[in-house]
Backbone as a ProteinNet text record, in pm:
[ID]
protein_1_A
[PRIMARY]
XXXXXXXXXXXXXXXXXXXXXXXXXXXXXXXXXXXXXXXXXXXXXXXXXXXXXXXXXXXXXXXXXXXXXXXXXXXXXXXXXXXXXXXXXXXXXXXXXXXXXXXXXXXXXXXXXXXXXXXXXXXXXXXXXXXXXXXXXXXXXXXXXXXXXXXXXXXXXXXXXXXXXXXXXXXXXXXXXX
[TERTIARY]
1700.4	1608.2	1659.8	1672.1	1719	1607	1673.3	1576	1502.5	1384.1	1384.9	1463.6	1514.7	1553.6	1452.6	1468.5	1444.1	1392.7	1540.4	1496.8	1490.2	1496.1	1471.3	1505.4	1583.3	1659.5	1527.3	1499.1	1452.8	1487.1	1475.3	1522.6	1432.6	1529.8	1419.9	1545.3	1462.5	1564.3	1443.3	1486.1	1421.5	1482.7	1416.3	1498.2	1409.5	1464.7	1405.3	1432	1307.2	1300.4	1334.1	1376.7	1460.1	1346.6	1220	1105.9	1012.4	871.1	769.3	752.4	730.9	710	685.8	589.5	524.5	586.5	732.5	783.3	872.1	921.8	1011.7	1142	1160.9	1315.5	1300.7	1175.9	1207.3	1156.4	1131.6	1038.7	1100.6	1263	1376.7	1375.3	1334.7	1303.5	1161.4	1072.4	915.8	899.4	965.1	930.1	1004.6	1144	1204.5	1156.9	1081.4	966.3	905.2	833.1	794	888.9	993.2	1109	1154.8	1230.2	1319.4	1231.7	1142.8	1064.6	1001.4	1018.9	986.1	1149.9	1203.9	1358.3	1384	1385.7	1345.6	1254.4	1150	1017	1083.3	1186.1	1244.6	1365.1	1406.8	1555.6	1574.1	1670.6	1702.9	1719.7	1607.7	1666.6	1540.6	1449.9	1392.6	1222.4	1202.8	1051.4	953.8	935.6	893.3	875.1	772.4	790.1	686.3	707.3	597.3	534.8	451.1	371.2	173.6	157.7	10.7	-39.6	-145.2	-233.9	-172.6	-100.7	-12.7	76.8	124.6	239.5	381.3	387.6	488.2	474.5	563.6	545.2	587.9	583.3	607.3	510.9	356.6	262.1	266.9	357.5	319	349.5	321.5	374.7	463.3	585.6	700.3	706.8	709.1	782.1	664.4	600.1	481.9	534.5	649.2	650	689.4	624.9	537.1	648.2	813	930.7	1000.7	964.4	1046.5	918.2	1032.2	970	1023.8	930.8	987.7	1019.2	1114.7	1169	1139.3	1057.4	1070.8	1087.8	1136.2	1133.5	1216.1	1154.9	1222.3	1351	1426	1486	1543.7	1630.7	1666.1	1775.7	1876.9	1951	2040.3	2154	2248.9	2314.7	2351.6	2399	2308.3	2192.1	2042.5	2040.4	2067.5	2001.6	2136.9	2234	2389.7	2354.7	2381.3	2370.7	2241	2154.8	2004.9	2077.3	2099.7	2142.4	2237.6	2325.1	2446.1	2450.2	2326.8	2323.3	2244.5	2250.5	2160	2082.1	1928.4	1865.7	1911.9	1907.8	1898.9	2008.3	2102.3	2284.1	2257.1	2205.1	2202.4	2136.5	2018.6	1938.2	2024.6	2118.4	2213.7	2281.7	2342.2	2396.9	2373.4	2232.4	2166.8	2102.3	2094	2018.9	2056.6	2156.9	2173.6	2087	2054	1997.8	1879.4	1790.9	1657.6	1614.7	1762.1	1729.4	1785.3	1780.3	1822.4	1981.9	2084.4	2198.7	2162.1	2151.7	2108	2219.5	2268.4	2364.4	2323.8	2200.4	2165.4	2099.4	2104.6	2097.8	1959.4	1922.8	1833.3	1809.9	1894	1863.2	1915.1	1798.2	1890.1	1792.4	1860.8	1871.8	1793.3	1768.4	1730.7	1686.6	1692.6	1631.6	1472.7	1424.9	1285.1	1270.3	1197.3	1114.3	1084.7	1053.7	1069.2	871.1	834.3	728.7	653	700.8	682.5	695.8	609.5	603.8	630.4	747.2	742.8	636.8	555.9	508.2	618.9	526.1	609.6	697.1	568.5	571.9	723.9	739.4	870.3	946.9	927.4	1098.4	1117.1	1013.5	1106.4	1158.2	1097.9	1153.5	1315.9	1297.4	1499.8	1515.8	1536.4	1601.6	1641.6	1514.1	1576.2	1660.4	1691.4	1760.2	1884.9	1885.8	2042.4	2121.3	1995.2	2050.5	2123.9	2060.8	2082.1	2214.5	2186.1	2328.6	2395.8	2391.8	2461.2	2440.6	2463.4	2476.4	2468	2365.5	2344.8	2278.5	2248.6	2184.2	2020.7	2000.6	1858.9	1810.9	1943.3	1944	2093.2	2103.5	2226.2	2207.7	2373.5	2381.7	2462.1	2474	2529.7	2702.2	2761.8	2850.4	2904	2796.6	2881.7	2720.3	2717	2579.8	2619.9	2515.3	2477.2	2474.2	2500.7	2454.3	2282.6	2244.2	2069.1	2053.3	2147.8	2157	2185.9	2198.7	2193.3	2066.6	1940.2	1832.1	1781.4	1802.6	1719.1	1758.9	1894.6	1899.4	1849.6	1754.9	1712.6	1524.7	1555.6	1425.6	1365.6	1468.3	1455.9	1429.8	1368.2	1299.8	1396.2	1443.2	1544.5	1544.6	1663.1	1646	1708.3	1686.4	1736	1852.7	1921.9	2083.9	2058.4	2153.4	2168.6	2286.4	2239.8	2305.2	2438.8	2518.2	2627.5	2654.8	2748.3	2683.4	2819.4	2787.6	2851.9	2883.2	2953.8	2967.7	2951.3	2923.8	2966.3	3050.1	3148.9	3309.6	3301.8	3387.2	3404	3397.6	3441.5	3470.1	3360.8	3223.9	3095.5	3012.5	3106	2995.8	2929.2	2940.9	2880.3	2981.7	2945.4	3044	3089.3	3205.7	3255	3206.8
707.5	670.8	729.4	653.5	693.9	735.9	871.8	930.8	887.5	853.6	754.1	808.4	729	778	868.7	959.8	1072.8	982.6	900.6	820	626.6	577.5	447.9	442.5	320	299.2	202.4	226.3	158.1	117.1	-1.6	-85.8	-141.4	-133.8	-236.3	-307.9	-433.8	-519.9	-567.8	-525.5	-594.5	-727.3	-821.9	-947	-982.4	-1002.8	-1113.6	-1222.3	-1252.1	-1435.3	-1469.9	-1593.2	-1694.3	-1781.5	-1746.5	-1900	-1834.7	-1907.3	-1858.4	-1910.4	-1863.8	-1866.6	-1997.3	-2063.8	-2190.1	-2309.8	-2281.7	-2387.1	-2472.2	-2592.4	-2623.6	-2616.7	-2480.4	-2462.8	-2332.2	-2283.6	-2172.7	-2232.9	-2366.6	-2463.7	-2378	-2429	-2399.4	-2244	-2177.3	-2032.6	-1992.4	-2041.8	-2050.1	-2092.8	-2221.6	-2267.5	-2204.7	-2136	-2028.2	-1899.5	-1872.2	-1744	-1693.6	-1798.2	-1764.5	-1782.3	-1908.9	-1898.8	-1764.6	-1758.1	-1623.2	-1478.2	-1453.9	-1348.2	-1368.7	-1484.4	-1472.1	-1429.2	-1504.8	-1430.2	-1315	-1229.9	-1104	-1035	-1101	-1049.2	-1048.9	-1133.9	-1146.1	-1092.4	-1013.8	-1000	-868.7	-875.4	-687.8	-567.4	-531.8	-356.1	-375.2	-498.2	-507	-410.8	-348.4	-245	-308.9	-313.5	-333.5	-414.3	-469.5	-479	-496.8	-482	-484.4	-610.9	-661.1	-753.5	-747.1	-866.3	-881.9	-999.5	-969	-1068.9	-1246.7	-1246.3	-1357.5	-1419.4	-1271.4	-1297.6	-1266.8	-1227.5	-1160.1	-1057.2	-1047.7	-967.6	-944.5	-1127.1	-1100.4	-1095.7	-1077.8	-1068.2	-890.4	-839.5	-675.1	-669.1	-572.7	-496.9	-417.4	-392.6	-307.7	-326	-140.7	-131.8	-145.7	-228.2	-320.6	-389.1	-469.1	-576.8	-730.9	-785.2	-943.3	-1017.2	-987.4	-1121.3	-1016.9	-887	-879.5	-870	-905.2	-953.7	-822.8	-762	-635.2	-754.4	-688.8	-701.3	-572.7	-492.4	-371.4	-400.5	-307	-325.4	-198.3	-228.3	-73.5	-173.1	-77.8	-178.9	-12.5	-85.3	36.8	128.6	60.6	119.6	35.6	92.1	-43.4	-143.6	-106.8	-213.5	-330.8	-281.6	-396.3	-464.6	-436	-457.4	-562.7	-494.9	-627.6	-720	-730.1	-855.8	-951.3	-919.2	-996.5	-1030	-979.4	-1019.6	-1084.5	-1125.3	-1199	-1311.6	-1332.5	-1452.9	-1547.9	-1683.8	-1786.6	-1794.3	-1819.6	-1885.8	-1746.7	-1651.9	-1527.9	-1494.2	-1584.2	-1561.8	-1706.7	-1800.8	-1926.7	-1862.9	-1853.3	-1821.8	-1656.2	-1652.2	-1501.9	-1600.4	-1672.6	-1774.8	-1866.2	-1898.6	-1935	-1854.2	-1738.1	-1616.6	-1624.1	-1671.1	-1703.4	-1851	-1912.6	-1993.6	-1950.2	-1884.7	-1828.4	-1674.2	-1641.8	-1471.4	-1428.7	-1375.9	-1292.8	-1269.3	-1224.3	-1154.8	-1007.8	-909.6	-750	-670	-614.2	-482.6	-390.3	-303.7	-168.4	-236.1	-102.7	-155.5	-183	-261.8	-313.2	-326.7	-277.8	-247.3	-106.3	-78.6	90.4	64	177.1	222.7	374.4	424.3	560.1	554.5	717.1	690.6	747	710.4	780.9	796.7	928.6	935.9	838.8	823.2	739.9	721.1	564.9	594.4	582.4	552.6	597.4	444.7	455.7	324.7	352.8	349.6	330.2	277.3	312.7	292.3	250.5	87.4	50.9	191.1	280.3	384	487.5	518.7	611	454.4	365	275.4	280.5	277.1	267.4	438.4	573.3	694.2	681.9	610.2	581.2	520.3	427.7	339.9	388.7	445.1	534.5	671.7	719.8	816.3	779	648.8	571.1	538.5	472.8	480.9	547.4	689.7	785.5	881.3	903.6	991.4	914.8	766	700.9	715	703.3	696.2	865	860.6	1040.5	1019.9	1098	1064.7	1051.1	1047.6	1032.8	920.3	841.2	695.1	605.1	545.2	475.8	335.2	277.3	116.5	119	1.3	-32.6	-20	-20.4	-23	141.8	244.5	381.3	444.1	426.9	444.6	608.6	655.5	783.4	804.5	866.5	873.7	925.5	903.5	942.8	1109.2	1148.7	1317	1373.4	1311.5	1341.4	1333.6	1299.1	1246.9	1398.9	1513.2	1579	1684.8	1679.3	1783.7	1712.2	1632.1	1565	1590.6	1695.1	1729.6	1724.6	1724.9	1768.6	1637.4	1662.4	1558.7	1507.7	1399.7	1415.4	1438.8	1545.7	1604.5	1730.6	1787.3	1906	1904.8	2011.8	1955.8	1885.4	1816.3	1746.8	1831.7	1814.5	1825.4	1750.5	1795.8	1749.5	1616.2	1536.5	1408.4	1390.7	1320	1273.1	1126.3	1045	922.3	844.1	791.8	653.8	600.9	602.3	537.5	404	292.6	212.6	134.3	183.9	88.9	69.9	122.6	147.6	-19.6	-117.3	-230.1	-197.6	-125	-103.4	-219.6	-273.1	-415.4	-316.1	-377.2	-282.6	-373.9
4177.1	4069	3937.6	3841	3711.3	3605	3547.6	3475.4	3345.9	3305.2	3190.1	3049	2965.4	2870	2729.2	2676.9	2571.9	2475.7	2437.1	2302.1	2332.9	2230.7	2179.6	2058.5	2032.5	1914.5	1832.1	1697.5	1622.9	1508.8	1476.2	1352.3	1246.5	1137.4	1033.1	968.4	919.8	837.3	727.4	617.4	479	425.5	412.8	322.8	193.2	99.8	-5.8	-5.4	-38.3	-18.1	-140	-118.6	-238	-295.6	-208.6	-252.2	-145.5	-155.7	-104.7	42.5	113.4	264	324.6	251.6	218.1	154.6	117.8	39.8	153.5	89.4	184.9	224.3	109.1	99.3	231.9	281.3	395.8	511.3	536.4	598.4	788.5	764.7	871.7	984.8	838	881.4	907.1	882.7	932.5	1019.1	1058.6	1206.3	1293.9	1299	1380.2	1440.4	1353.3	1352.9	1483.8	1569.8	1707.6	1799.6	1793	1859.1	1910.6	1767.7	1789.8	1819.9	1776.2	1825	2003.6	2051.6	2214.5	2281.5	2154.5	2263.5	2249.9	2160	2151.7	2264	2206.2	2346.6	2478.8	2525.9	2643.6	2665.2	2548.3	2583.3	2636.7	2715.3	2824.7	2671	2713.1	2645.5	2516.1	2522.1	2408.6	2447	2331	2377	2339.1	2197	2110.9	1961.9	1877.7	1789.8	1679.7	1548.4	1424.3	1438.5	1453.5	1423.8	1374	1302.3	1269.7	1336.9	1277.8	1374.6	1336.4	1243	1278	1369.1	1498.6	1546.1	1514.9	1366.7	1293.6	1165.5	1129.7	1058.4	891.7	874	734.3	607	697.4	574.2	624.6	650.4	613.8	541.7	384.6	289.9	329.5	202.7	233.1	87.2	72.3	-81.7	-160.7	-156	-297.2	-287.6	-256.5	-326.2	-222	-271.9	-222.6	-152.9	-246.3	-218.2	-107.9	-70.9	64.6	158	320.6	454.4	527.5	627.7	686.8	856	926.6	1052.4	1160.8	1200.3	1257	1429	1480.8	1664	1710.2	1819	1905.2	2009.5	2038.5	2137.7	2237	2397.3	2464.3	2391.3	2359.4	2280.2	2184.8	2087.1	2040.2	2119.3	2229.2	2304	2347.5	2344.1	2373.1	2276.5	2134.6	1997.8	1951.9	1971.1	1928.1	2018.8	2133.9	2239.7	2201.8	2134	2062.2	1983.8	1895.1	1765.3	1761.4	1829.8	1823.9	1936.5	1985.6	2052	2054.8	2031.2	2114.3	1922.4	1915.9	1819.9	1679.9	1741.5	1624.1	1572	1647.9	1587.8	1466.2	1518.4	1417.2	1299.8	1316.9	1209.8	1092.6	1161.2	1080.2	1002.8	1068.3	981.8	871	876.4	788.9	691.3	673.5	607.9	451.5	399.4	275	201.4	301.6	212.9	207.7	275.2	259.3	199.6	201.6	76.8	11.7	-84.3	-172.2	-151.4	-216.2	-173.4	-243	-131.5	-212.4	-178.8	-286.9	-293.5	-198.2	-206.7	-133.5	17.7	73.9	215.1	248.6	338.4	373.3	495.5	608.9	753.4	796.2	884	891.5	1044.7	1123.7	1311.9	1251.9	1379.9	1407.9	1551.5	1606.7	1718.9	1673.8	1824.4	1864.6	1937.2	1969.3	2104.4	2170.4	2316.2	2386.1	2392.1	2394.4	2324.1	2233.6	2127.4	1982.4	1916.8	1829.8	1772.5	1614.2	1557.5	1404.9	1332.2	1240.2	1113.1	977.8	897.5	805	723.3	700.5	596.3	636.1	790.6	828.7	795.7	833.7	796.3	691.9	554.3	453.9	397.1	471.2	445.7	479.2	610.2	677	558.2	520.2	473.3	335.7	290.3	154.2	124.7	265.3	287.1	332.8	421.5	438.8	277.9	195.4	77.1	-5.8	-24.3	-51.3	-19.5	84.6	183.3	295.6	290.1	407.1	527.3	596.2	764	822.8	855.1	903.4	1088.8	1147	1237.5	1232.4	1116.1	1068.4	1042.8	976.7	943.2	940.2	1005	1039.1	1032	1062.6	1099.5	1217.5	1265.5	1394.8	1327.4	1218.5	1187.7	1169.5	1152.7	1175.8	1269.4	1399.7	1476.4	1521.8	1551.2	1645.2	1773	1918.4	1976.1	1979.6	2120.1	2108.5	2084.9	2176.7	2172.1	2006.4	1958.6	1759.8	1715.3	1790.5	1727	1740.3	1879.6	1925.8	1819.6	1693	1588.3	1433.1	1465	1346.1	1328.7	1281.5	1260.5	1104.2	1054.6	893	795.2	685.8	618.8	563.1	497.7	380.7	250	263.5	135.1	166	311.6	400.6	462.1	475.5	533	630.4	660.4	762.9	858.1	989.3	1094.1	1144.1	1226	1232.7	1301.5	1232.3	1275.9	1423.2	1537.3	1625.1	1643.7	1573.4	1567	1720.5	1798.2	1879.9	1862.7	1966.4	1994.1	1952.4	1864.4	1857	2006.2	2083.8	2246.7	2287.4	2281.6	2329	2267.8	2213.6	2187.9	2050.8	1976.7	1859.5	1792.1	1695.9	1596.5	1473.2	1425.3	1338.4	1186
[MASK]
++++++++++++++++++++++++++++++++++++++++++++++++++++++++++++++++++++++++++++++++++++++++++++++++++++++++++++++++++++++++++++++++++++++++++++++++++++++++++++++++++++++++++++++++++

């Protein structure tokens, strides 16, 4: 019998919209919406995720402001979270992501772990995300492109703003995408 895991990897992805939810220039990406969130719901390694009583989650607030859409979810780990993301309706719809948002300089998706358990609040994703901003890729706040192991989460106690702890990268060979 295998011991359950400590942590859980959690994500957020912010987008701005190019046009209002309602128009017919995001028509493509509105009707994708329950699609791709049941494949999610179904996919190996998936926990969790942000939603309202819509079913999703783009009438949550993030930030104040109205033209971005939050993405939040727990998943088992990065290897759960690439294999979603790079397959089947949610690889199309990546592909299409320019015609429905914004092109933004600063980052707008960031990883962390959590307790196993634990359900992120909008309010801690956007603390990650402004601290990925800030000091880059720490084990506090990361991307799948420079990720953490889970055992980095258990020296991340500190708010940001506080040193940070020493970071232990994840081997390129481990399925992380470069």
């Amino acid at each position: 019998m295998t011991e359950p895991a400590a942590f859980e990897l959690a994500q957020v992805n912010l987008a701005r919209l190019n046009a209002p939810l309602d128009s017919p220039q995001l028509k493509d990406f509105v009707d994708a919406l329950d699609p791709v969130n049941a494949d999610a719901d179904a996919a190996d390694g998936f926990v969790w995720r942000l939603e309202s009583d819509s079913g999703n989650a783009t009438d949550i607030a993030v930030f104040g402001d109205e033209w971005l859409i939050v993405n939040m979810s727990v998943w088992r780990d990065t290897d759960a979270l690439t294999a979603y993301m790079y397959q089947g309706r949610h690889r199309e719809m990546l592909a299409r992501r320019r015609e429905w948002f914004e092109r933004v300089r600063e980052a707008m998706t960031t990883l962390w772990w959590v307790p196993a358990g634990h359900r992120p609040t909008v309010a801690e994703a956007e603390q990650r995300l402004l601290h990925l901003r800030t000091h880059g890729a720490t084990p506090y706040a990361f991307t799948l492109r420079t990720s953490f192991a889970p055992e980095a989460a258990d020296a991340v106690t500190a708010a940001p703003g506080t040193p940070e702890p020493v970071a232990v990268p994840v081997p390129e060979d481990l399925g992380c995408p470069a």
